[in-house]
N, C-alpha and C positions, 0 to 999 in steps of 0.2 A: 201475782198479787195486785199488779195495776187492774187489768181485770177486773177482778174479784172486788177491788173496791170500786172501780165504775159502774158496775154493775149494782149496787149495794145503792151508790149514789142517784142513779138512774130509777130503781124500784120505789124508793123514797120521795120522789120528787112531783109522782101524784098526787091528786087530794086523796084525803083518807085511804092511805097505802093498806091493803089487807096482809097482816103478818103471817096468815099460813103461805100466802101467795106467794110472799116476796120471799119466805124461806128458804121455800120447796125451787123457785127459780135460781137462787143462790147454789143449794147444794146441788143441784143439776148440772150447772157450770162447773164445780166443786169436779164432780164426778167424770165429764165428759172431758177433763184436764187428761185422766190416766185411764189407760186401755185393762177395761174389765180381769180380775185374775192375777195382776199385778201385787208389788211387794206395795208400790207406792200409793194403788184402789185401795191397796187394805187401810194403811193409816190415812188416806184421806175418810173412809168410813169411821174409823175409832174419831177423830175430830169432828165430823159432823155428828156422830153421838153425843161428844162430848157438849158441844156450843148450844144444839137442840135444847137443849135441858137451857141452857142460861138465857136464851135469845126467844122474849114472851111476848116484846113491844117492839114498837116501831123507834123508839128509843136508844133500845138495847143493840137492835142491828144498825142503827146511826152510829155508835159507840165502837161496834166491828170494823165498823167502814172505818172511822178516824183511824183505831189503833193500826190498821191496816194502814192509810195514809202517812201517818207519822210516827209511827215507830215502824211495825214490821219493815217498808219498802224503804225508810234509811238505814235502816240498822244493816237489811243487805249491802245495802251501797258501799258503805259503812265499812264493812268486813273486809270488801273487798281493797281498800286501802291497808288493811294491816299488812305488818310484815311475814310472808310466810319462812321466813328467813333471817340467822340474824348473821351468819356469814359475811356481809358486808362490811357490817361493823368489825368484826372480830378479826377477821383472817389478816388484814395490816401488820393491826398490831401484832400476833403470834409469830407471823414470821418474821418480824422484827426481831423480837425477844428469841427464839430460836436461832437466831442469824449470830446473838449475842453468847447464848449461853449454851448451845447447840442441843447435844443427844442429854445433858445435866436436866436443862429446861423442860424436859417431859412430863414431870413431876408437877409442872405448874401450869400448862396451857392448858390439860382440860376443862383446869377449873377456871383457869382465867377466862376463856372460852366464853363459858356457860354464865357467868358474871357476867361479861361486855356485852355478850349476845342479848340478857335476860333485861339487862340497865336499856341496851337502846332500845330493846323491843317495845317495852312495859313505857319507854316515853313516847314513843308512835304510838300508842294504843291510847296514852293520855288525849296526846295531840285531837285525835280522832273523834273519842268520846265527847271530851269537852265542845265538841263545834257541834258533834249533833245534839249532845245538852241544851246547848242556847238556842239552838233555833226553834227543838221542841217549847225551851220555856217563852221564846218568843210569840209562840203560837198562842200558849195556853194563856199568856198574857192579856192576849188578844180576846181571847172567850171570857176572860175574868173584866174586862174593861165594858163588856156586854150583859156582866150577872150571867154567860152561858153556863158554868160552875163559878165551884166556890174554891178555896183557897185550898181545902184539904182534899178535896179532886183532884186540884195541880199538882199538890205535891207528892201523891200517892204514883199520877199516873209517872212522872219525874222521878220517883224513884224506881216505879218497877222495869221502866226504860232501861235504867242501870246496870238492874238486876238481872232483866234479860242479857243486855247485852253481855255481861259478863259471864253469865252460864255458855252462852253461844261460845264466847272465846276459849272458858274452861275445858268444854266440851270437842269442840271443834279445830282451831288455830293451834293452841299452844301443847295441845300432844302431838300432834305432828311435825309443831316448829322443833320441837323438844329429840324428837328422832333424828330429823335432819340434823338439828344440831351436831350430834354424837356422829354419824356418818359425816359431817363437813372437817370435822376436826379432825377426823381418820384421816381423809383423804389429803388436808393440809399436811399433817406430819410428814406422811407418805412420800409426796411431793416434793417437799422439805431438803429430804432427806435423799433426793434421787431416785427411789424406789421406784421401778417400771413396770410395767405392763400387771398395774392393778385395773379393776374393776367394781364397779359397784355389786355387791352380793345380791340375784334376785330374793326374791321374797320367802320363798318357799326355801332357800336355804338361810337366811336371816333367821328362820321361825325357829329351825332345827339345832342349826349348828351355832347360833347368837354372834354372830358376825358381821361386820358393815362391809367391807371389804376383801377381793379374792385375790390374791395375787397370782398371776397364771407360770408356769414356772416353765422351763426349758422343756420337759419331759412330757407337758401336759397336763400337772398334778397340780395343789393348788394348795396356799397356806391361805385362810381364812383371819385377819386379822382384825379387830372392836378396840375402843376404845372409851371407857366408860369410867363413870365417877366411883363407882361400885359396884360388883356383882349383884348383891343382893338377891333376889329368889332364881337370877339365871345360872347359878352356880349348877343347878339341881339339870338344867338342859344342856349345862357345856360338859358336866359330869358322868350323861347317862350315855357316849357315844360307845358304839363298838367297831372294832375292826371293819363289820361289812359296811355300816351304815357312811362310813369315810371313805371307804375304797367304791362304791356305787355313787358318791359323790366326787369320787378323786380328791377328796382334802387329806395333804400328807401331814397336816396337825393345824390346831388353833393356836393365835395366838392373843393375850386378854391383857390391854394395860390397862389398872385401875389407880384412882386416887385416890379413895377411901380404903383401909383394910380392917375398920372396924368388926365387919361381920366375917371375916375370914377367921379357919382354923386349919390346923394341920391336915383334918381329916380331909376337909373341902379339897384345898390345893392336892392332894393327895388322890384324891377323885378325879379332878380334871386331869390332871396328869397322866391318871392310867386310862385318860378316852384321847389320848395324845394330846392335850391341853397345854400349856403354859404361863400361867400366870407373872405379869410385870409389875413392882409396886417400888416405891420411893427411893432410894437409898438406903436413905437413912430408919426407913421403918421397923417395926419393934420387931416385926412380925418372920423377916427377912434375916435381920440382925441374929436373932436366938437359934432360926432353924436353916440355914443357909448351910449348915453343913451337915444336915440333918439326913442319913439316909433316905428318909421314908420320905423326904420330901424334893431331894437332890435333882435339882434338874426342871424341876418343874416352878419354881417359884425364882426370879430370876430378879437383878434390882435393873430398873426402866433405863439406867446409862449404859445397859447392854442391850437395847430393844434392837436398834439399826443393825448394828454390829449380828448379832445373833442371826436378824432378818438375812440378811446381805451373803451370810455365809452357810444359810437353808440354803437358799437360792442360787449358790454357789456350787455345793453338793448336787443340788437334782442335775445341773448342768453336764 
């Protein structure tokens, strides 16, 4: 992007710049960036199609070169200050509160978690904004103190500054902080609690079996264990296992603590169950309460003060 705006500034800087010239040198640069056949030639072509069409004056490509200047190349910098993480903040406190209210308190740290993590994260990301807010308004200040624009210039290009950045963050930081999340809180319990010789679950069993963590077991075999606010539509992936597809991965069952059980039904837990599944949820919840002695459901739907317990003595078994 530095580049690309030097270049922009440099074509501009003769007399009477010729706009086919200066375009066609731009997107050349544009192009010589990514080797011909690429994913990343392609979408730098879709954007040069796109810009073509807008970029008619000597103007218009001055106005590239700026947003390039001051927004695009802060806005990276920018990013790279946010948090990819919000485990710092959070893990203290959990295993504090755990420390306090032990295998009870499980019921409460996901969510607490996902609170502490999302409160510090969302004020680093203020933190961040706000500073490149001001320097961009300091800029524009500066053009407005020369008539270079007008007032509804400023405040357009000031907002859409925002706007971008915020899509970028939507799009990019906070679903992935958002995963990590839920994998950080697994592995804090885990840990917690003593449990050994866990692992991060590679991807490709993540996808399949909806699990953050593998516990490796004495025998070789493996309990897959997630940790999440709710199932939600992954009911439908931890539901569909069979027999081979666990023995070709070695998983001797899953197992699922959730904090929400709004979208659960008998049938669901009943599902997961019969693909070796386990479903964890509150104590006290409704859902636990009515069918806990439930044939069809027996064994599979478990309340979360027996999660370690239960863990501890799988793992005891393969032994």
């Amino acid at each position: 992007m530095l580049l690309l705006q030097q270049a922009i500034n440099t074509l501009l800087s003769v007399p009477n710049p010729k706009i086919n010239a200066c375009k066609g040198a731009v997107w050349k640069l544009l192009r010589d960036m990514h080797r011909s056949g690429t994913q990343a030639a392609s979408k730098v072509e879709k954007l040069i199609e796109y810009l073509d069409r807008l970029i008619n004056t000597g103007k218009d490509l001055e106005i590239l070169g700026f947003t390039i200047e001051h927004i695009i190349i802060p806005t990276n910098m920018m990013l790279r200050r946010i948090p990819t993480s919000d485990r710092e903040a959070a893990e203290r406190i959990i295993r504090g509160y755990l420390a306090e209210e032990g295998e009870a308190g499980l019921k409460d740290v996901i969510l607490m978690w996902d609170r502490i993590g999302e409160r510090w994260c969302m004020e680093a990301e203020r933190v961040v904004i706000v500073a490149g807010f001001r320097l961009l308004r300091e800029t524009l200040d500066d053009l407005l103190r020369v008539n270079k624009l007008t007032r509804m210039d400023a405040d357009q290009t000031l907002t859409a500054f925002v706007q971008g950045f915020e899509r970028r963050l939507v799009r990019g930081v906070r679903p992935g902080r958002a995963g990590r999340s839920l994998e950080d809180v697994t592995g804090v319990i885990l840990e917690h609690f003593g449990i050994e010789n866990f692992v991060d679950a590679p991807e490709h069993i993540k996808a399949v079996f909806e699990v953050d963590k593998l516990i490796i077991l004495p025998d070789g075999w493996r309990i897959g264990v997630s940790c999440k606010r709710t199932l939600r539509e992954r009911w439908k992936q931890a539901a569909s296992l069979n027999e081979q597809r666990l023995g070709e991965a070695k998983i001797k069952k899953t197992l699922h603590v959730i904090t929400y059980t709004s979208d659960l039904t008998v049938s669901k837990i009943r599902a997961i169950g019969e693909s070796k599944g386990v479903v964890y949820v509150p104590d006290d919840d409704h859902l636990l309460k009515n069918h806990e002695s439930d044939p069809e459901v027996l064994g599979y739907i478990r309340p979360m003060s027996a999660f370690i317990s239960d863990l501890k003595a799988a793992s005891m078994q393969s032994g």
